[in-house]
Phi, psi and omega in degrees: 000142197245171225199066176257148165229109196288144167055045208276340191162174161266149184207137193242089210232156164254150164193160200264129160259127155295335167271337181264309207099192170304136182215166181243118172223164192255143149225114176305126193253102164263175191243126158212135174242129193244171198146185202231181192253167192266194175318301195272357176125318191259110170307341173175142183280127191297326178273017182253331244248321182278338173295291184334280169307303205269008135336269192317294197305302185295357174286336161273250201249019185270123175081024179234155154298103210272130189243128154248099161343316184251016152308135182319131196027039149259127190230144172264118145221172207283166173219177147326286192293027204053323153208151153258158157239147205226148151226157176242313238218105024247358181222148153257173213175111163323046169229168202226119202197173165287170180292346174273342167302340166225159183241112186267136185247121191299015186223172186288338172219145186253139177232163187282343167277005183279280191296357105346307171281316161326324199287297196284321142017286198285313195295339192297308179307317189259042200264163175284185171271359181252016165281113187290305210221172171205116188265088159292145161246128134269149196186135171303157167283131156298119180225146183279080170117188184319126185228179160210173159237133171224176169228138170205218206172138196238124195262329173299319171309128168291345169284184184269027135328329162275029185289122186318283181241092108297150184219212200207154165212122194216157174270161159242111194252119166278095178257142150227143192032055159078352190250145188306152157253062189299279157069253172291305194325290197302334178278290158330304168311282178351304183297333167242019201271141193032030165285150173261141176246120169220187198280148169293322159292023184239003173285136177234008176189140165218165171186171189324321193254336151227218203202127170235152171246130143217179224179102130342074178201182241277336174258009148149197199251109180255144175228145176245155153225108181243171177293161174305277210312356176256016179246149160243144178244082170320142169311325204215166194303162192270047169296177173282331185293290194316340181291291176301343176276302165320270197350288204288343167278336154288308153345316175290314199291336170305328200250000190039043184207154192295129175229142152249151158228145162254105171244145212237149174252097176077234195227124181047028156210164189165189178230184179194144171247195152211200199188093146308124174231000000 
């Protein structure tokens, strides 16, 4: 007897690729738990069954930087702030956070079906006894048209939002005179795919070729150092509201026309600004 639960959470990570660099991604997590049924009938109680997993997950690797360790010029050590991670390849990059800020992994490269097997693992090990097994599927949300990835990092969230590098992979939506911009979208997505975004005020050193963020807040002291060119530097912290608002002010002043945006932090959630000119 099988168990499924479609669309049971999300899970919002940043990881480091030897071909990419830092990229920010969303996954939609679904479930089947197989096993046999109890007394009452239910192989696991359906309101038990979503707490449980999405438990596991934020306690884990949700909202962390994902490291594959035995990639080619990544290196680990311990720091003040609690670990550094150092890259060469494809870029280098800097950071420094406490140890729950990242999830260090033994391979060389992370695929989502890798970590997808890693999950259900984990949850098979901690299963009720009349459970055999527990399967996550992971998968990007299918999206039709302009998406990005980012990574950033919130310093004011009391959750692990403060995380330095986390990140999101979200659509984007453009109006101008009430009609969609694919377009504007598809330029602007591009433009922002896998950039790290921060506050203007957490920059603590820039100079032609990089850029460092540090930043203070309740779990503990974080630092990035990336190339400029892989960075945005927002006026204000980098919510999703701030984001759609910053957007939709550029966007106008490119186009000398009044825009709206809609910006998704991840999968079915976001904000929407506007922008008068």
């Amino acid at each position: 007897m099988s168990l499924f639960v479609n669309h049971l959470t999300h899970i919002d990570v940043s990881l480091w690729s030897p071909e990419k660099g830092l990229m920010g991604c969303s996954w939609q997590v679904d479930a089947l738990l197989d096993g046999e049924l109890g007394e009452d009938g239910m192989l696991f109680d359906f309101g038990e069954v979503k707490p449980w997993i999405k438990r596991t997950l934020d306690n884990g690797l949700d909202h962390t930087l994902l490291v594959p360790i035995s990639a080619p010029g990544i290196t680990v050590s311990d720091c003040d702030e609690g670990l550094c991670i150092r890259t060469n390849t494809p870029y280098p990059m800097e950071v420094r956070g406490p140890a729950e800020a990242f999830t260090l992994l033994p391979w060389e490269t992370i695929t989502i079906e890798d970590v997808a097997d890693l999950l259900s693992d984990t949850l098979t090990k901690q299963r009720p006894a009349n459970v055999h097994y527990v399967k996550l599927n992971l998968s990007d949300e299918a999206i039709e048209g302009a998406a990005y990835g980012y990574s950033h990092g919130l310093k004011r969230h009391l959750g692990n939002c403060q995380r330095i590098a986390h990140g999101h992979r979200s659509r984007l939506y453009i109006w101008q005179s009430g009609e969609r911009q694919p377009s504007l979208e598809q330029q602007w997505a591009d433009w922002l795919d896998n950039r790290y975004l921060l506050e203007e005020a957490d920059i603590a050193h820039q100079d032609e070729e990089t850029l460092t963020c540090h930043y203070g807040a309740a779990q503990g002291r974080f630092t990035i150092t990336l190339p400029l060119e892989r960075c945005c530097v927002l006026p204000k912290p980098t919510t999703v509201e701030n984001i759609a608002a910053w957007l939709a002010a550029q966007v106008a002043e490119q186009c000398e026309k009044s825009t709206s945006v809609q910006a998704f932090e991840g999968i079915n959630k976001g904000a929407m600004a506007d922008a008068l000119t």
